[in-house]
Backbone as XML, in Angstrom:
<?xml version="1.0"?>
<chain id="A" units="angstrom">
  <residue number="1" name="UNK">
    <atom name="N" x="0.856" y="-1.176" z="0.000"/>
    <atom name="CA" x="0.000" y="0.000" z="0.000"/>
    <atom name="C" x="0.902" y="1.240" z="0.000"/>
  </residue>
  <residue number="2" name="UNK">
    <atom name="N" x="0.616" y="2.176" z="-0.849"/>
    <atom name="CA" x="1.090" y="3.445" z="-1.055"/>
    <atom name="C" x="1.257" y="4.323" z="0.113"/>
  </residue>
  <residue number="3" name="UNK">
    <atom name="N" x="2.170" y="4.582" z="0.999"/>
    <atom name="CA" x="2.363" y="5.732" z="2.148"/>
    <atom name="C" x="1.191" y="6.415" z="2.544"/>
  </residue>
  <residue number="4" name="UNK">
    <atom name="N" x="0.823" y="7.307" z="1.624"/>
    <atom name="CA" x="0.336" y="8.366" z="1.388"/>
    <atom name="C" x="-1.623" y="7.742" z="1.691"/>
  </residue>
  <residue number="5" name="UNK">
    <atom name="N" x="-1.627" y="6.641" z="1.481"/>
    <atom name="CA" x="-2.799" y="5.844" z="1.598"/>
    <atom name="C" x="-3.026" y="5.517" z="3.191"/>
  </residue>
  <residue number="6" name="UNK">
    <atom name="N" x="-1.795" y="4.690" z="3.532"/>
    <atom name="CA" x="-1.436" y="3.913" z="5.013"/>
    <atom name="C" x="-1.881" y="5.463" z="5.807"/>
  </residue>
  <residue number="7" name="UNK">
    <atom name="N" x="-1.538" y="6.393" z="5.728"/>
    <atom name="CA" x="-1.849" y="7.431" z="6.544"/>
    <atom name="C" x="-2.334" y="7.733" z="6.712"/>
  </residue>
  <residue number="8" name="UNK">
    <atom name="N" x="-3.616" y="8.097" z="6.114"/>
    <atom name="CA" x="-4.935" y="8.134" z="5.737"/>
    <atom name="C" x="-5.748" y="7.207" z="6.318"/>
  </residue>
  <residue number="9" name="UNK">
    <atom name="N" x="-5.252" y="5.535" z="6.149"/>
    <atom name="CA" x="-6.053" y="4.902" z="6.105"/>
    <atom name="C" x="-6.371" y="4.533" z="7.737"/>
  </residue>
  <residue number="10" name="UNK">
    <atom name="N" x="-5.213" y="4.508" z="7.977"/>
    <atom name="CA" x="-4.700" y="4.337" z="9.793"/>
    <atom name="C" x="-4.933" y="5.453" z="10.575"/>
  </residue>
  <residue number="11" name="UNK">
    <atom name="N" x="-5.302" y="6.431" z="9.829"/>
    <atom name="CA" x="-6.361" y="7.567" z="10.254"/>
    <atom name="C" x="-5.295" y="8.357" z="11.495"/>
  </residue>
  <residue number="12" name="UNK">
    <atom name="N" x="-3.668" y="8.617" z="10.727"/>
    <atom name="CA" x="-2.477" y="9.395" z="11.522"/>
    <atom name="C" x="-2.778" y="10.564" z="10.747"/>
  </residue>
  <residue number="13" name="UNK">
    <atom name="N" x="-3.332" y="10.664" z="9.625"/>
    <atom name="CA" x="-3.356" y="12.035" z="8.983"/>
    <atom name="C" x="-5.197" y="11.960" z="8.379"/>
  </residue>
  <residue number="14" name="UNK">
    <atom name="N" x="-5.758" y="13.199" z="8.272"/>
    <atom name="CA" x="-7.101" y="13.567" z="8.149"/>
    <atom name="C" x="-7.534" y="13.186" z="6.813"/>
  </residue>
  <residue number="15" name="UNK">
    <atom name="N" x="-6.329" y="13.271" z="5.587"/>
    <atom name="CA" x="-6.778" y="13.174" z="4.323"/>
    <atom name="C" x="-5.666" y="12.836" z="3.664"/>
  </residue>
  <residue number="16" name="UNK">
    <atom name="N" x="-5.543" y="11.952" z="2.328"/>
    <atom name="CA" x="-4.718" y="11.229" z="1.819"/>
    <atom name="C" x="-4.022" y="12.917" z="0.827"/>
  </residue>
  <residue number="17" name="UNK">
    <atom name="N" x="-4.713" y="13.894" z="0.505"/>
    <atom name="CA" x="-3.752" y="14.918" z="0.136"/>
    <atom name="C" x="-3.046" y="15.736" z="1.031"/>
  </residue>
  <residue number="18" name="UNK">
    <atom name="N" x="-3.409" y="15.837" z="2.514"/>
    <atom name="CA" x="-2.487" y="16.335" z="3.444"/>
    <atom name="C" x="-0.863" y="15.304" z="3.778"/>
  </residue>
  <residue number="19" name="UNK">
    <atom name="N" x="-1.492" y="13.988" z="3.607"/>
    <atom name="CA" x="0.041" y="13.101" z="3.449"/>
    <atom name="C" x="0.411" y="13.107" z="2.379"/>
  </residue>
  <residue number="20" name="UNK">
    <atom name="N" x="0.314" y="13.320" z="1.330"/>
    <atom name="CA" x="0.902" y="13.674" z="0.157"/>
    <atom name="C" x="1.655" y="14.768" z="0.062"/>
  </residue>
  <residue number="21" name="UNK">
    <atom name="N" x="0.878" y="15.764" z="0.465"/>
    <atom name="CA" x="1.812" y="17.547" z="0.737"/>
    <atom name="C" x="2.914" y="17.241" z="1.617"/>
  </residue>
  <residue number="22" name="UNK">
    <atom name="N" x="2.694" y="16.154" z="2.937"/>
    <atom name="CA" x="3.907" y="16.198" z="3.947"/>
    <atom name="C" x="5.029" y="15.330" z="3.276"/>
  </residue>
  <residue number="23" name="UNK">
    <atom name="N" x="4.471" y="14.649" z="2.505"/>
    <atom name="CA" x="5.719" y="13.379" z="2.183"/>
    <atom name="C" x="6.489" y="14.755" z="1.411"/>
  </residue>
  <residue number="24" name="UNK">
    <atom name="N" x="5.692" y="15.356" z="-0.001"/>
    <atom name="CA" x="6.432" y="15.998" z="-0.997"/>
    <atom name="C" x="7.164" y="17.223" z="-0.149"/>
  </residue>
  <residue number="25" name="UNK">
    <atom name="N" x="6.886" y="17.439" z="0.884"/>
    <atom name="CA" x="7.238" y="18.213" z="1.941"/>
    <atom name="C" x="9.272" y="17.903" z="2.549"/>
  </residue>
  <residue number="26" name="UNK">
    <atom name="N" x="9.045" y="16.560" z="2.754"/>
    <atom name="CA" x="10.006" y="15.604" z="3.359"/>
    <atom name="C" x="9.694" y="15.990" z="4.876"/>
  </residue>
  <residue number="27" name="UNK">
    <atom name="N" x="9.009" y="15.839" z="5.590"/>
    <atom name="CA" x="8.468" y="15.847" z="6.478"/>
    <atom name="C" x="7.420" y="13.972" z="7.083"/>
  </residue>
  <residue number="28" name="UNK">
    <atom name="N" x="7.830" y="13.837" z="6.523"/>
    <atom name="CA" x="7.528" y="12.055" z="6.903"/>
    <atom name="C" x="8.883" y="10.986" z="6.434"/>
  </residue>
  <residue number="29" name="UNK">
    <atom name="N" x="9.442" y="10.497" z="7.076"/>
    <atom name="CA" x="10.065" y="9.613" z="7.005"/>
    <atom name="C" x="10.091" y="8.411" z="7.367"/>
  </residue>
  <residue number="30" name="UNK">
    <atom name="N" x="10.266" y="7.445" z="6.158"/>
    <atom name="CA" x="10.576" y="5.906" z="6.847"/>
    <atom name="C" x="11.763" y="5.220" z="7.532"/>
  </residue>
  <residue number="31" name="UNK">
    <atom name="N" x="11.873" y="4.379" z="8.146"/>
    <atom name="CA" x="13.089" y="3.764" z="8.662"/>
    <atom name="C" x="14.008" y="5.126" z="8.422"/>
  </residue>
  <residue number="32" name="UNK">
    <atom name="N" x="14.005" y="6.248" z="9.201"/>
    <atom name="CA" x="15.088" y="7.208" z="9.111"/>
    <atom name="C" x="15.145" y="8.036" z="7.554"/>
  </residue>
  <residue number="33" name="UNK">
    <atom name="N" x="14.666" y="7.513" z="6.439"/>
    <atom name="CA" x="14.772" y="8.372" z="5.452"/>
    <atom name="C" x="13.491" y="9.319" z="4.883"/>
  </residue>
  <residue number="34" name="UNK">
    <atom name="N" x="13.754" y="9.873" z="4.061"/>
    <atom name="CA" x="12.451" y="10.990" z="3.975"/>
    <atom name="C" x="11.897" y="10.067" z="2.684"/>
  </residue>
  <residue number="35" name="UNK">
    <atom name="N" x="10.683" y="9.914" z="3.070"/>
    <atom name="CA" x="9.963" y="8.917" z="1.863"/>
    <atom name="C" x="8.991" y="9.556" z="1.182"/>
  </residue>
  <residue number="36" name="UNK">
    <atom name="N" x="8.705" y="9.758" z="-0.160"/>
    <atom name="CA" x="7.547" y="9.787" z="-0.964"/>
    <atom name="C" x="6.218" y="9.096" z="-1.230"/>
  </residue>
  <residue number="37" name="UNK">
    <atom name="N" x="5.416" y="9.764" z="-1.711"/>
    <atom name="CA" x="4.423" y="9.595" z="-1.421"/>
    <atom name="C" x="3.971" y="7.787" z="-1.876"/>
  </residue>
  <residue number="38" name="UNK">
    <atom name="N" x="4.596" y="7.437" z="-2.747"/>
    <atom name="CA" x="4.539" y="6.353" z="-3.275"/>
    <atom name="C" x="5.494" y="5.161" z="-3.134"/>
  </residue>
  <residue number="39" name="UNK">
    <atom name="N" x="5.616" y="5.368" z="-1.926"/>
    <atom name="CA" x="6.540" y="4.188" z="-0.874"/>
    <atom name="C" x="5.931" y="3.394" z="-0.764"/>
  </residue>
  <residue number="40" name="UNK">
    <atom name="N" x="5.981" y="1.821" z="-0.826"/>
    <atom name="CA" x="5.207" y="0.888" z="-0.208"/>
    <atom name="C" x="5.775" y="0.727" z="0.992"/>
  </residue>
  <residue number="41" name="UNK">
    <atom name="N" x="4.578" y="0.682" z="1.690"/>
    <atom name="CA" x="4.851" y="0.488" z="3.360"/>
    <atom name="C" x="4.287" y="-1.009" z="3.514"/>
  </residue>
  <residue number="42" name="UNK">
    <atom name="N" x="5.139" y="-1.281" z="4.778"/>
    <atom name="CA" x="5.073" y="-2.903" z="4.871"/>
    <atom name="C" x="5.352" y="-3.278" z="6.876"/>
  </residue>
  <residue number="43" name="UNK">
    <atom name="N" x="4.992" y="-4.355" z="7.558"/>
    <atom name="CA" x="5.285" y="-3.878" z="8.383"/>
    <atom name="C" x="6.521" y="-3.993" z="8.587"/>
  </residue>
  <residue number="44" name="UNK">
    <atom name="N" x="6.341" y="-3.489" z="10.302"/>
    <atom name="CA" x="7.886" y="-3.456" z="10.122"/>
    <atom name="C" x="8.214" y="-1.807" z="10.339"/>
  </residue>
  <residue number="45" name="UNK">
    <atom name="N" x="7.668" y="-1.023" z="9.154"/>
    <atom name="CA" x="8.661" y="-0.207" z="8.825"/>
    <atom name="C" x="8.227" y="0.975" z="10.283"/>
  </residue>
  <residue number="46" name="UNK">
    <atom name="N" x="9.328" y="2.154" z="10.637"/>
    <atom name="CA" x="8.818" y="3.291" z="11.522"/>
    <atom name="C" x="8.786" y="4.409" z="10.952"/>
  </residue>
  <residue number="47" name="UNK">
    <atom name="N" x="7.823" y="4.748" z="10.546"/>
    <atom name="CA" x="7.224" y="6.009" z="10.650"/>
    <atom name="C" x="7.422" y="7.405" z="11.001"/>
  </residue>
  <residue number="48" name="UNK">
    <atom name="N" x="7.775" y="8.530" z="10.976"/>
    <atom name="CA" x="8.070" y="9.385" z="11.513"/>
    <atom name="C" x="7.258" y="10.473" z="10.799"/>
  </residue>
  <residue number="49" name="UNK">
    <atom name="N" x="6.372" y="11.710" z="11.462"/>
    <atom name="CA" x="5.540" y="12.338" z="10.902"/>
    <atom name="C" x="6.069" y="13.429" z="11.743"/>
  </residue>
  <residue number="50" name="UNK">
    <atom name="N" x="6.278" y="15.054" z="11.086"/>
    <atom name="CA" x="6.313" y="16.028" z="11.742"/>
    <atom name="C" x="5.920" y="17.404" z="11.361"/>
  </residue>
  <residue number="51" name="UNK">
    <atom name="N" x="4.740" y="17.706" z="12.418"/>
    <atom name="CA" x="4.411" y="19.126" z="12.106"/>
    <atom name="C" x="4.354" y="20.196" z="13.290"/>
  </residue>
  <residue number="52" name="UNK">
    <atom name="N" x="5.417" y="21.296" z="12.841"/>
    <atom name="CA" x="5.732" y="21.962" z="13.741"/>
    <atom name="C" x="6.383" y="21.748" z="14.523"/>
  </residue>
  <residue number="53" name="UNK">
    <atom name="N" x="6.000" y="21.699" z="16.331"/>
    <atom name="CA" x="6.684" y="21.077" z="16.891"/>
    <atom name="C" x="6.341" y="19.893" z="17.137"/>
  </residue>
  <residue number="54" name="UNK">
    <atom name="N" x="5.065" y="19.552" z="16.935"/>
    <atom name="CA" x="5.248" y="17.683" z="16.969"/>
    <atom name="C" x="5.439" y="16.859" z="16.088"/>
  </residue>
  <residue number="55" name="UNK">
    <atom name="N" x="5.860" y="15.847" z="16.595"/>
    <atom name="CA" x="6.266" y="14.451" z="16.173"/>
    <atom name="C" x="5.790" y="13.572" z="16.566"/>
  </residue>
  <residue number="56" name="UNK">
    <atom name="N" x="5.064" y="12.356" z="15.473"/>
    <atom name="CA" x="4.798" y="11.476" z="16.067"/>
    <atom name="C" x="5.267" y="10.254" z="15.078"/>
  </residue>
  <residue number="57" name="UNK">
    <atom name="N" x="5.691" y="8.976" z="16.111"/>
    <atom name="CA" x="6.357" y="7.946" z="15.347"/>
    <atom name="C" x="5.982" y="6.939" z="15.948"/>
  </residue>
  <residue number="58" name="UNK">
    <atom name="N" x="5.593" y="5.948" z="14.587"/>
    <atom name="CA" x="4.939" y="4.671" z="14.750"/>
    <atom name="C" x="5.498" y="3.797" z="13.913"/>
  </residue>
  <residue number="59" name="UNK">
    <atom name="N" x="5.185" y="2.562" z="14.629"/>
    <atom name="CA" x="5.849" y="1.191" z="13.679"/>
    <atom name="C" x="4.428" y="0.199" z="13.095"/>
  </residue>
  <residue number="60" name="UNK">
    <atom name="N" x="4.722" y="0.480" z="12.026"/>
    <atom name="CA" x="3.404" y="-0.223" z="10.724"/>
    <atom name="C" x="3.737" y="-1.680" z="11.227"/>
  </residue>
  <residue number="61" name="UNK">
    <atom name="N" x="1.919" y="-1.984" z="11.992"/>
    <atom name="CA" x="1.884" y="-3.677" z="12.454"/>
    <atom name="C" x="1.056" y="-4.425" z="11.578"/>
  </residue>
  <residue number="62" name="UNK">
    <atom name="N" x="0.302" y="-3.941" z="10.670"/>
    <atom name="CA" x="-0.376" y="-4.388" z="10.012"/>
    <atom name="C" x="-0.846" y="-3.230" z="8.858"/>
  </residue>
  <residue number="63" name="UNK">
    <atom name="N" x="-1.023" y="-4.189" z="7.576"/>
    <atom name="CA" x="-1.227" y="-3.145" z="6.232"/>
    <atom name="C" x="-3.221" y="-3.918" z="5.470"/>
  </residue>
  <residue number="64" name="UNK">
    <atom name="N" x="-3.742" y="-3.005" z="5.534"/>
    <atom name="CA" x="-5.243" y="-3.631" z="4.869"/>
    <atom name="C" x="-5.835" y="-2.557" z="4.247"/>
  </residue>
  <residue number="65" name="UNK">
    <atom name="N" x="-6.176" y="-2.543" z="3.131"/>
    <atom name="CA" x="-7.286" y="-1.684" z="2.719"/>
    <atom name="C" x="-7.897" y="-0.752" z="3.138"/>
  </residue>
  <residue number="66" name="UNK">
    <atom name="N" x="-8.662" y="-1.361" z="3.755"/>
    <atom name="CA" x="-10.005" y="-0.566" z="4.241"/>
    <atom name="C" x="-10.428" y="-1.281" z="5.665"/>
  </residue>
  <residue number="67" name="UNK">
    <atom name="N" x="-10.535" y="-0.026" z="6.812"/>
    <atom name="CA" x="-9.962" y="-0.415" z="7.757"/>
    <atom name="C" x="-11.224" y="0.850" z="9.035"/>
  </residue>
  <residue number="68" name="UNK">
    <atom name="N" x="-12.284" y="-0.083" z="9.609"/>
    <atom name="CA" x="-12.896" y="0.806" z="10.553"/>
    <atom name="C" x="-12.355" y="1.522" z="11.332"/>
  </residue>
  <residue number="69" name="UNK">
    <atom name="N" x="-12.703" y="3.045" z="11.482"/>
    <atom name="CA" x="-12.438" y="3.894" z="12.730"/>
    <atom name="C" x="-12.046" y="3.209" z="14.095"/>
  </residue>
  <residue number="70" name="UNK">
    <atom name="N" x="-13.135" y="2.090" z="14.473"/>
    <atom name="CA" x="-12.761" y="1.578" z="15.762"/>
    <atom name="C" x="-11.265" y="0.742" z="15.827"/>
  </residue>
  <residue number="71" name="UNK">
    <atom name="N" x="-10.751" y="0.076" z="14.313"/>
    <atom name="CA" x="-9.962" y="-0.975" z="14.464"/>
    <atom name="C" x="-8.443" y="-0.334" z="13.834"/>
  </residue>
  <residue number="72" name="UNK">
    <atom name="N" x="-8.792" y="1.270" z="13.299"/>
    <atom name="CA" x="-7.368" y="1.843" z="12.805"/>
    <atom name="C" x="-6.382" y="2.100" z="13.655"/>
  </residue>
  <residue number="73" name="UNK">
    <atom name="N" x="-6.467" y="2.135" z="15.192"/>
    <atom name="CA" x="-5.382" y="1.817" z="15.870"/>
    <atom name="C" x="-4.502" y="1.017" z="15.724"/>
  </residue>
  <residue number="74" name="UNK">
    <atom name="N" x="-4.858" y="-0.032" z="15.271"/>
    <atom name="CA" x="-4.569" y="-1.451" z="15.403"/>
    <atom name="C" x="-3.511" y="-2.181" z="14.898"/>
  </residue>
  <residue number="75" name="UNK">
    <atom name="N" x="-3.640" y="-0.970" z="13.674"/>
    <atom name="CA" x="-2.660" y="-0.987" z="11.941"/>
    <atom name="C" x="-1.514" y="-0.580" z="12.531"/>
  </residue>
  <residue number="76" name="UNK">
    <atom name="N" x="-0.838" y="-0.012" z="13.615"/>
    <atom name="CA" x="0.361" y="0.929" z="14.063"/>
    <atom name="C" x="0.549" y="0.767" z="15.628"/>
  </residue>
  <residue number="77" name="UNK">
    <atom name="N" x="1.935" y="0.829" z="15.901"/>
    <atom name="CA" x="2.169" y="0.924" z="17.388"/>
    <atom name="C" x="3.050" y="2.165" z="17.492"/>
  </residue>
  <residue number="78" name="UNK">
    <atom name="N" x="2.161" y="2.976" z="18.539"/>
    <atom name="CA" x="3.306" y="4.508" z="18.833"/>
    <atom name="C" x="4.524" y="4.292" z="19.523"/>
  </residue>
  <residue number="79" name="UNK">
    <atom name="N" x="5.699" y="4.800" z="19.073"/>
    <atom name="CA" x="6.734" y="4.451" z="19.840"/>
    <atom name="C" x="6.845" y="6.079" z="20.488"/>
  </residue>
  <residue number="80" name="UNK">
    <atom name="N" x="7.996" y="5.845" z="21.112"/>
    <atom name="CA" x="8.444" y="7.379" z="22.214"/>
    <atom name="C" x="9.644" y="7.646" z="21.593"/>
  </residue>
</chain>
């Protein structure tokens, strides 16, 4: 699944063109590098999202489609 989707979909960002602006931004990075919008994400990988002064970083535990509000936690674990 496309980055820019996973973010969206895992419901870390509001809309799949606001993760698009941050990736083309370089303001999201995978495993340490600045990734585009059209990264396949897999698990495994960590996450790093930053606006302003926050940051938030997660490790992709699971990748699906289409994915309920109640169960999009589920897709990601927050690290510190």
């Amino acid at each position: 699944m496309r980055l820019d989707k996973y973010l969206k979909t895992a419901r870390l960002l509001k809309r799949r063109t606001v993760a698009n602006e941050a990736c083309d931004a370089e303001r999201v990075t995978v495993n340490g590098k600045a990734a585009r919008a059209s990264y396949a994400v897999k698990p495994g990988d960590v996450i790093e999202i930053r606006f302003g002064q926050k940051t938030t970083k997660v490790e992709v535990v699971s990748v699906s489609e289409n994915t309920s509000k109640a169960d999009a936690p589920a897709m990601y674990r927050e690290l510190v």
